[in-house]
C-alpha positions as CSV (number, residue, x, y, z in Angstrom):
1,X,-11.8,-11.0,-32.5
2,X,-13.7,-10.9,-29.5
3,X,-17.0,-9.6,-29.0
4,X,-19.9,-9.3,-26.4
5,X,-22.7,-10.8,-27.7
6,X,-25.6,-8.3,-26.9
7,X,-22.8,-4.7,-27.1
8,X,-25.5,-2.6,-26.5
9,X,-26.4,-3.7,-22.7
10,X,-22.3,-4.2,-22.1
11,X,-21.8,-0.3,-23.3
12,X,-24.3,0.6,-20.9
13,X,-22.9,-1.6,-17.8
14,X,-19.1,-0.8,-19.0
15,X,-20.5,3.6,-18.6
16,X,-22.0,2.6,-15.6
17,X,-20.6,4.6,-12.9
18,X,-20.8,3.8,-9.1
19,X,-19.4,6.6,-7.6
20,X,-20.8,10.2,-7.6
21,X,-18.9,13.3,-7.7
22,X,-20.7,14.5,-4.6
23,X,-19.3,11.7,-2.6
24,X,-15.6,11.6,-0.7
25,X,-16.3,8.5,0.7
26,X,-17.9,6.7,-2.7
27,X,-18.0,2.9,-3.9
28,X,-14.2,3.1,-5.2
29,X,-12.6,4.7,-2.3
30,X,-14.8,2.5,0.3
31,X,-14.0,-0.1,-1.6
32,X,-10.2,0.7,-1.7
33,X,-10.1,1.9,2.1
34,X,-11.7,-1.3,3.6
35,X,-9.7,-4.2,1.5
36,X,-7.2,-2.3,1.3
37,X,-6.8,-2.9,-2.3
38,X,-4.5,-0.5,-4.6
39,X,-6.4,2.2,-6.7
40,X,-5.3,0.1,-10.1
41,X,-6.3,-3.0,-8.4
42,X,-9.4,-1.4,-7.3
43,X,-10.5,-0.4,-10.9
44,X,-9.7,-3.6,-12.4
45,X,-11.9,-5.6,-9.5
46,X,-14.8,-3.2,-10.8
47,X,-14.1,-3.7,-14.2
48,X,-14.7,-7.4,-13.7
49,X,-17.5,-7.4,-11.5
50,X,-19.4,-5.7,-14.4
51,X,-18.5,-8.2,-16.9
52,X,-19.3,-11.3,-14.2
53,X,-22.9,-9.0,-13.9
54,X,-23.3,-8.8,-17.9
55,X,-22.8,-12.5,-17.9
56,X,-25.2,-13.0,-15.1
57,X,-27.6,-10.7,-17.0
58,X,-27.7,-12.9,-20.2
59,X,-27.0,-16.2,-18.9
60,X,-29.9,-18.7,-18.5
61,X,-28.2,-20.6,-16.0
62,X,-26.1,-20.3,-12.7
63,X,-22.6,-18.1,-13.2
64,X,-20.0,-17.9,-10.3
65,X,-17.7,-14.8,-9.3
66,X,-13.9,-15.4,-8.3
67,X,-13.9,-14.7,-4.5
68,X,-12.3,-10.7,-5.4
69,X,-14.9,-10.2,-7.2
70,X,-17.7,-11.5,-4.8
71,X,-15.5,-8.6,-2.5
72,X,-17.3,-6.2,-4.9
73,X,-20.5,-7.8,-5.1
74,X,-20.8,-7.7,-1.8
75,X,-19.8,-4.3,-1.5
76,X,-22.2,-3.2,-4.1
77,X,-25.5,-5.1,-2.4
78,X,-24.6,-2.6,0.8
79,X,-25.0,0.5,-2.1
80,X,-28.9,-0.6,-2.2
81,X,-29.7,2.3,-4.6
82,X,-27.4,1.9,-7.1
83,X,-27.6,-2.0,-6.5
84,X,-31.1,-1.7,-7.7
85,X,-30.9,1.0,-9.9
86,X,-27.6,-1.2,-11.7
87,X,-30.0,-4.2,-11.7
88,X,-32.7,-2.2,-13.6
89,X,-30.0,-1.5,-16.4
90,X,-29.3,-5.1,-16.4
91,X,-32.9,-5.8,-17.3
92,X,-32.6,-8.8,-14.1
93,X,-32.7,-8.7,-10.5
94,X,-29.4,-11.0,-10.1
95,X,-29.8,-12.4,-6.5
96,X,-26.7,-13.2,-4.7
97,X,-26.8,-17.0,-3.2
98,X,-24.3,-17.9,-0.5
99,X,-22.6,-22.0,-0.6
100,X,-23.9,-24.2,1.9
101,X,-20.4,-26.5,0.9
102,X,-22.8,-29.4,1.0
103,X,-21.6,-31.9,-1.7
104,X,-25.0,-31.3,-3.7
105,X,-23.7,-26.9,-3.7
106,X,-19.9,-28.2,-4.2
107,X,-20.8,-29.9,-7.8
108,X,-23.8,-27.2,-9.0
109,X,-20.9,-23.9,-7.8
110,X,-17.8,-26.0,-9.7
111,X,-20.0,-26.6,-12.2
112,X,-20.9,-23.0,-12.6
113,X,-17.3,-22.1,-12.4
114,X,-16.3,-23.5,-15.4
115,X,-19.2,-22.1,-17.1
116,X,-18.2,-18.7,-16.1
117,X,-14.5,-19.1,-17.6
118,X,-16.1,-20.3,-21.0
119,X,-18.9,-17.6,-21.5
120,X,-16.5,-14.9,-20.3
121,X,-13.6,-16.5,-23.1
122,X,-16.4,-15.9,-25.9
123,X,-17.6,-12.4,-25.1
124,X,-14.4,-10.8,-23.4
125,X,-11.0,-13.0,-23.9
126,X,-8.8,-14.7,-21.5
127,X,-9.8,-13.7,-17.8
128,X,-7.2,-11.4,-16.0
129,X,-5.0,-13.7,-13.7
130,X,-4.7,-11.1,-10.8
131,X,-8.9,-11.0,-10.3
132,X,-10.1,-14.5,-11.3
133,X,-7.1,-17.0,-10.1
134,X,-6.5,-15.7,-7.2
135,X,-8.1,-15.3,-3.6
136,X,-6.6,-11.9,-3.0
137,X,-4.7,-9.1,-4.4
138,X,-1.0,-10.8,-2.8
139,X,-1.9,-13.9,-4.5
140,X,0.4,-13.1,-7.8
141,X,3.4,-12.2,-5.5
142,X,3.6,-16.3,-4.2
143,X,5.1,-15.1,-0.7
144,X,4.2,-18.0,1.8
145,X,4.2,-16.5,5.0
146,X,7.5,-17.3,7.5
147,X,7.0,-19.8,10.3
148,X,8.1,-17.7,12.9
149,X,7.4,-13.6,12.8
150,X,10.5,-11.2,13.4
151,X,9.9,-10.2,16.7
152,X,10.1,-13.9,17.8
153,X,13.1,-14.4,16.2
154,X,14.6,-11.5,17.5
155,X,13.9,-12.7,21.1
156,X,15.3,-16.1,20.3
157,X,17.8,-14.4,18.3
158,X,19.0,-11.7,21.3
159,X,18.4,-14.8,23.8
160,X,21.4,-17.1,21.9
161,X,23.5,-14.1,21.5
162,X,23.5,-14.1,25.7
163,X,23.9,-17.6,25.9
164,X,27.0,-18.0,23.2
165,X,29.0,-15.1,24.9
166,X,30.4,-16.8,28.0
167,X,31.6,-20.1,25.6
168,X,32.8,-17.0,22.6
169,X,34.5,-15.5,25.2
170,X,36.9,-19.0,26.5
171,X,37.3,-19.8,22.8
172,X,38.7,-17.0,21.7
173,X,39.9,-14.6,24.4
174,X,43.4,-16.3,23.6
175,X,43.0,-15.1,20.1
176,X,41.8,-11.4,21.5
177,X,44.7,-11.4,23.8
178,X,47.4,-11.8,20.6
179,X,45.8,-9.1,19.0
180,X,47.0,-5.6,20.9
181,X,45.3,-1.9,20.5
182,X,45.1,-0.4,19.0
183,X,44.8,-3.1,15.6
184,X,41.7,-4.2,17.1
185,X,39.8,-1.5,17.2
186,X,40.9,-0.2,14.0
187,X,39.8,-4.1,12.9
188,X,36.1,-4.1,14.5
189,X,35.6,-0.5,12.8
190,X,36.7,-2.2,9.3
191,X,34.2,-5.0,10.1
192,X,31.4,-3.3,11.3
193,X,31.8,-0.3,8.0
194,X,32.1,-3.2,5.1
195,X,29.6,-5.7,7.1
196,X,27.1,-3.0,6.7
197,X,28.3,-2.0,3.3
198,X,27.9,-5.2,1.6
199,X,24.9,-6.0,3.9
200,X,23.2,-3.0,2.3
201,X,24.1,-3.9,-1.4
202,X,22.9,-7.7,-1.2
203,X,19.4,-5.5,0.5
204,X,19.2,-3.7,-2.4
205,X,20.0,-6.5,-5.0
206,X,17.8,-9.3,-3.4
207,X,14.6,-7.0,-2.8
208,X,14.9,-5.6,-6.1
209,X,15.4,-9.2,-8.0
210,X,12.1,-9.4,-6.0
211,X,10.3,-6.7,-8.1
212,X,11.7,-7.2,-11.2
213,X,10.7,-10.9,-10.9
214,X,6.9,-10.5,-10.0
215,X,4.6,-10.9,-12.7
216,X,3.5,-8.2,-15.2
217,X,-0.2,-8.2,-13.9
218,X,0.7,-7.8,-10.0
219,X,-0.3,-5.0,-8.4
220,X,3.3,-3.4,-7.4
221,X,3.9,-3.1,-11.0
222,X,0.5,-1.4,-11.7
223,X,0.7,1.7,-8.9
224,X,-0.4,5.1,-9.9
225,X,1.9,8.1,-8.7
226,X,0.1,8.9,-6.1
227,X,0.8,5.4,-4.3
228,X,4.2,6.1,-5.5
229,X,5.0,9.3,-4.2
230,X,3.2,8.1,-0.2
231,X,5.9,5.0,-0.9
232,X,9.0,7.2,-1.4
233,X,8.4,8.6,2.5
234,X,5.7,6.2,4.0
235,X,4.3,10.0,4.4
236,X,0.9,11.4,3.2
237,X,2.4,15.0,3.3
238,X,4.3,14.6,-0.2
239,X,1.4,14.0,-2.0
240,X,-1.2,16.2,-0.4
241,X,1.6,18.9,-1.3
242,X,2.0,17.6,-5.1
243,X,-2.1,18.2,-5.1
244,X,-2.3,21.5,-3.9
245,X,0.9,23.3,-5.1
246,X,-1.0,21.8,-8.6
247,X,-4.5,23.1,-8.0
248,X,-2.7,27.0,-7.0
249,X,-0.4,26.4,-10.1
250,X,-3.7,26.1,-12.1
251,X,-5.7,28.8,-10.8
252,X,-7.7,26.5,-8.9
253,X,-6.6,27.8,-5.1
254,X,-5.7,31.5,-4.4
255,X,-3.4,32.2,-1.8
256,X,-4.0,35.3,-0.1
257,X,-1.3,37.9,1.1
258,X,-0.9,36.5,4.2
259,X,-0.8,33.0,2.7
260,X,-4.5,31.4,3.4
261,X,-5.7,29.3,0.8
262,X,-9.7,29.8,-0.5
263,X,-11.3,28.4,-3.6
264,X,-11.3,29.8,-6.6
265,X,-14.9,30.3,-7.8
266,X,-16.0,27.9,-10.9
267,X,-12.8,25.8,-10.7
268,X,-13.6,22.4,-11.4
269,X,-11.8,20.0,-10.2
270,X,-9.9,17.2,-12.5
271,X,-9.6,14.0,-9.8
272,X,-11.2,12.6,-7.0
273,X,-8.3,14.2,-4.7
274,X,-8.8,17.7,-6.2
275,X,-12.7,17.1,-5.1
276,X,-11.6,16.3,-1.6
277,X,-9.2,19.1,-1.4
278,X,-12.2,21.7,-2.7
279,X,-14.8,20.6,-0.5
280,X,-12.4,20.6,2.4
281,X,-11.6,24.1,1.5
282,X,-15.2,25.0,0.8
283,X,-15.7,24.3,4.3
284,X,-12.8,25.6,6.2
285,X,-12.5,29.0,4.0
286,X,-9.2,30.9,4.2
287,X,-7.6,28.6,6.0
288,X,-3.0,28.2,6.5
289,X,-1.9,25.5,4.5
290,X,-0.9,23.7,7.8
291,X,-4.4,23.0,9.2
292,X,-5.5,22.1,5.4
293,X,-3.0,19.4,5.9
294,X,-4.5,18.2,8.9
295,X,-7.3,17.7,7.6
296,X,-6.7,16.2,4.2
297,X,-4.6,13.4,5.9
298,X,-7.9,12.7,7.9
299,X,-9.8,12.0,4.8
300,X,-10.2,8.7,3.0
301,X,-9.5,9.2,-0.2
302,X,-6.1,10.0,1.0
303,X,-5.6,7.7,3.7
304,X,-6.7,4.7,1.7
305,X,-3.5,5.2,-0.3
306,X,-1.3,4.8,2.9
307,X,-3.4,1.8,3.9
308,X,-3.1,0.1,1.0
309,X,0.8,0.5,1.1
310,X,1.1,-0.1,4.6
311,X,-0.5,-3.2,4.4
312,X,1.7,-4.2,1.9
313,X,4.5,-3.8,3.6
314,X,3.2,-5.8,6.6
315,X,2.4,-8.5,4.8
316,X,5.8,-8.4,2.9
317,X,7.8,-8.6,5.6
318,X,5.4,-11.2,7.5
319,X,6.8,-13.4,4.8
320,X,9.5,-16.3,4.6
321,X,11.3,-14.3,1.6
322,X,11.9,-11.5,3.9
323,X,12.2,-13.5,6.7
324,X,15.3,-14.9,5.0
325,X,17.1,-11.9,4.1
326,X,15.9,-10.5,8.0
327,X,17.7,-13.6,9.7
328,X,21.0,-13.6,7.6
329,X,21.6,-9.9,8.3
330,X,20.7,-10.6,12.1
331,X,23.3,-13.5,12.4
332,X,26.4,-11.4,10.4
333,X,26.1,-8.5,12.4
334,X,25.4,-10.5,15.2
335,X,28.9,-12.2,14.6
336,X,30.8,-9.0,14.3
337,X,29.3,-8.1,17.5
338,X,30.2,-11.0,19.3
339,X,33.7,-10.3,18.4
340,X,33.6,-6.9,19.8
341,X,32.1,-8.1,23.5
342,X,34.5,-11.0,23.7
343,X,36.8,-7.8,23.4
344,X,35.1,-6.3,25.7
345,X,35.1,-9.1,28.6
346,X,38.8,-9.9,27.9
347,X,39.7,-5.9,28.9
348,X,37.5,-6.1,31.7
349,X,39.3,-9.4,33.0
350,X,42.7,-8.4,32.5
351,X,42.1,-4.8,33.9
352,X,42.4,-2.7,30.7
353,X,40.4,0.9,29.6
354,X,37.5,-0.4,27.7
355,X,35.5,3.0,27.6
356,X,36.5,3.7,24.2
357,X,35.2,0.1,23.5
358,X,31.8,0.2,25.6
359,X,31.2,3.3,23.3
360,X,32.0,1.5,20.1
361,X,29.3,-1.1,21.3
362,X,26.6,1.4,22.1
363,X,26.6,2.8,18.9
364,X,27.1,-0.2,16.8
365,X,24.1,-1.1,18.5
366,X,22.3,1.9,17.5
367,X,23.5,1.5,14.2
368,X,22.1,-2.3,14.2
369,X,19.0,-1.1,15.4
370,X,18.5,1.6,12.5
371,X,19.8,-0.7,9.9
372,X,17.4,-3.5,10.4
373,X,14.4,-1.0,11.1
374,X,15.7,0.5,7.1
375,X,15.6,-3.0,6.1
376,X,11.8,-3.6,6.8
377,X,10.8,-0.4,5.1
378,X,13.6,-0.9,2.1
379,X,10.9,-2.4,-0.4
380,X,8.4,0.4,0.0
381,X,10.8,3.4,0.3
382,X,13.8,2.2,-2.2
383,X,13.0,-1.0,-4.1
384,X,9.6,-0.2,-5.9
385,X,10.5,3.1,-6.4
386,X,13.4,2.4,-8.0
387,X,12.2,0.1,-9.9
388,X,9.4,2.6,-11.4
389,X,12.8,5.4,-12.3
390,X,14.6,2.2,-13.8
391,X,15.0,1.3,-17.5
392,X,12.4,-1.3,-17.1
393,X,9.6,1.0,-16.4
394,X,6.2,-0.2,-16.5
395,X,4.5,1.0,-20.6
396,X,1.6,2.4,-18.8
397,X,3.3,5.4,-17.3
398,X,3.0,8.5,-19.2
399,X,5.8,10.6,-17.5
400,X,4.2,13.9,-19.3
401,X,1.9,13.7,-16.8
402,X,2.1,16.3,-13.8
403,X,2.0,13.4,-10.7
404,X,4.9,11.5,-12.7
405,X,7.0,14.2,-13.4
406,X,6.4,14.9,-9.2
407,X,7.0,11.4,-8.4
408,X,10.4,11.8,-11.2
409,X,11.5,14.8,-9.6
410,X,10.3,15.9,-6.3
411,X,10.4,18.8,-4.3
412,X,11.9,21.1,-7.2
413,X,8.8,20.3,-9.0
414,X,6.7,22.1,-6.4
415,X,4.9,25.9,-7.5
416,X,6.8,28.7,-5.7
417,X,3.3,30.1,-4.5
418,X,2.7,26.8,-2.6
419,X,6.0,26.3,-1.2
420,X,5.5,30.3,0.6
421,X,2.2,29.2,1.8
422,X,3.6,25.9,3.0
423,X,6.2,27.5,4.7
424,X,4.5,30.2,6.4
425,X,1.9,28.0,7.2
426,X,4.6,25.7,9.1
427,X,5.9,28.9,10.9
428,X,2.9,30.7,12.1
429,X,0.8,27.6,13.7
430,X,-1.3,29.4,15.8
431,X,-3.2,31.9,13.0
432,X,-4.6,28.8,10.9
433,X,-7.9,28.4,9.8
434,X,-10.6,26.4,11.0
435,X,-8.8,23.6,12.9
436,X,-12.2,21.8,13.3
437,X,-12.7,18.7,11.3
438,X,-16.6,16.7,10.8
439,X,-16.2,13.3,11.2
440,X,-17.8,10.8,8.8
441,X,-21.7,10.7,9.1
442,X,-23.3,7.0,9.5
443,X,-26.7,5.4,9.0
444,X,-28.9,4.8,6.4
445,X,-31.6,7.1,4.1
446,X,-34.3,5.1,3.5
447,X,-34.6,6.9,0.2
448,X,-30.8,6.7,-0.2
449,X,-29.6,3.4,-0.2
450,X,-26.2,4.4,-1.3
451,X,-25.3,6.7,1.5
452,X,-24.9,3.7,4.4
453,X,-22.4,4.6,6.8
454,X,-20.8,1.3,7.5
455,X,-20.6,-2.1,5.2
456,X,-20.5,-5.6,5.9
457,X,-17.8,-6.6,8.3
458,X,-16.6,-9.2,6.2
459,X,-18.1,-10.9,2.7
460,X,-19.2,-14.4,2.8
461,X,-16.0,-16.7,2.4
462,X,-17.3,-18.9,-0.6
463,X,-20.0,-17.3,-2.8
464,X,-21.2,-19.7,-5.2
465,X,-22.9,-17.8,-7.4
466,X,-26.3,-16.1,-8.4
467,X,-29.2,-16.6,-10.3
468,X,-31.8,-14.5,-11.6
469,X,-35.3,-14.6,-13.0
């Protein structure tokens, strides 16, 4: 069995913890909101960083952080107060030193690498794939990104269309002309129902083979509910409503007779989005639960969620997998379109009533449109989702748990009490609360390192390592 060498410091580092209760915009959620990293992801990042820290604490020579890691690091150094304060438990000032990617830095930081992987083996195990062998948190999903994005295709795509119809149209108006009303019609209405039909299935089978094949230790198969819940709408409202209606289910809110929501006095709050949610309320007192909305979906702790999923997303479908599955829809509808405007031309040429046709095409058109805009959002809102309600669940869920049963079940899950506030807050808009919101504070305390408005820009691309003395 495994074991940390000196337990006594890693129990300390491993209690360490660098965000206070006091802060809505701490080291997790900072850390979250800028990298826009997943809140499972997150945690794990920090886990590591304070094992890479332990080893830089009792190592006599040079040890070297994986580059997700050095995120953290880096994000940590612009927390001076607990930096130093951290470093002070460690017993070590651990300096961070920056590559040169001279030849003389190339062999000391590989060198140091490998040293890193075999002291971390003996006091903690095998290192977790997802932090230390790979750049960034898409890394485990191996989606090379497509050589051409969708809205070039589409104008490449909507450009060949143009230029195919006038040879479609000599090819086979003889074909078209064979083929009387009202059959056709009652044909391109077939075509277009089962082309979008079976379209939709293969979706649905393709993106969720996509899922199921990722590897265990990706982030889409560690999300908390809360991730879960934004996916299932692309919509922060769900799960600001699963908070509240819980915190007035549990005493925690009282909602007065003509619905405002205040504190409850001596509630304490059990997460970080409970917190937000309190202080929020602490400063806009009895307030509808409209406004309160407003608000929360202006703070970060909240919006980091949607960032992180959003980004996903963009960078899912900014990928040749997608790209794929994007262009073969494109070209089969495409084709079933084509044969409705060769239609269309042939009427026109031989002095036939088309409207009924024209008004097929429009919405067939809108149809396409709606179709393909589902199909770019399919992974977040159907895929993942499903795959969390599916028989191959992820063993880490604990459906007991309030969020999961809300992510399970929905709407029916919400408290009656909130769903009267919520409604009479949507109804009466004008008599809410305090509509004012602060905006984030920067700059820096001299005697509070910690509470820096802004970070670094960016991290330094290729740490090497630190050193201490």
């Amino acid at each position: 069995m495994v074991q940390v060498a000196n337990s006594l410091l890693w129990k300390n580092i491993e209690a360490y913890n660098f965000d206070e209760q006091s802060e809505v915009y701490g080291f997790s959620t900072r850390l979250s909101k800028e990298n826009k990293w997943t809140i499972n992801f997150t945690k794990s990042a920090i886990q590591e960083y304070k094992k890479f820290m332990y080893l830089a604490a009792t190592s006599d020579k040079m040890v070297s952080p994986s580059e997700v890691v050095d995120i953290v690091w880096h994000q940590h150094l612009v927390f001076t107060k607990s930096y130093n304060e951290f470093c002070n438990l460690l017993g070590k000032k651990i300096e961070h030193i920056p590559s040169t990617h001279n030849s003389k830095d190339y062999r000391k930081f590989a060198a140091a690498k490998e040293r890193t992987k075999i002291t971390y083996e003996e006091n903690f195990g095998v290192q977790p794939e997802e932090i230390w062998n790979y750049s960034d948190i898409y890394g485990p999903l191996s989606l090379p990104k497509a050589s051409i994005n969708l809205r070039t295709f589409l104008l490449i795509g909507i450009f060949a269309f143009v230029c195919l119809v006038t040879p479609c149209y000599y090819l086979f108006r003889p074909l078209v002309i064979e083929i009387g009303n009202p059959y056709y019609m009652w044909m391109l209405l077939l075509g277009c129902g089962v082309t979008f039909a079976l379209l939709d299935f293969y979706n649905k089978r393709k993106q969720a083979a996509f899922v199921d094949g990722l590897p265990g230790y990706s982030f889409i198969k560690k999300l908390t509910p809360a991730e879960l819940i934004y996916s299932q709408d692309i919509e922060l409202s769900y799960l600001i409503d699963g908070t509240v209606s819980k915190m007035i289910e549990d005493g925690k809110i009282n909602v007065s007779k003509n619905f405002r929501l205040k504190n409850k006095a001596k509630s304490l709050p059990e997460s970080i989005y409970e917190y937000v949610v309190k202080e929020t309320l602490k400063n806009h007192s009895r307030i509808k639960y409209n406004e309160l909305l407003r608000l929360l979906k202006g703070k970060n702790v909240f919006s980091s969620i949607a960032d992180a999923m959003d980004a996903f997303q963009k960078y899912y479908i900014k990928s040749k997998y997608f790209g794929r599955l994007y262009y073969m829809n494109f070209v089969i509808i495409s084709l079933v379109y084509m044969a409705a405007v060769v239609r269309l031309f042939t009427g026109v040429s031989r002095n036939k009533p088309v409207f009924w046709l024209v008004v097929f095409l429009i919405a067939f058109l809108i149809i396409t449109i709606l179709f393909l805009k589902r199909l770019t959002k399919q992974i977040l809102k159907e895929s993942i989702p499903a795959y969390y309600k599916s028989d191959s669940v992820p063993k880490h869920i604990n459906i007991e748990d309030w969020d999961w049963k809300y992510f399970m079940i929905g709407s029916a899950f919400l408290f009656p009490a909130f769903i009267s506030a919520r409604n009479a807050g949507n109804v009466d808009n004008s008599s809410g609360g305090d509509s004012s919101s602060s905006g984030c504070s920067s700059g820096c305390s001299s005697d509070t390192g910690s509470s820096c408005g802004s970070s670094c820009g960016s991290s330094c691309s290729s740490c090497g390592g630190c050193g201490g003395d």
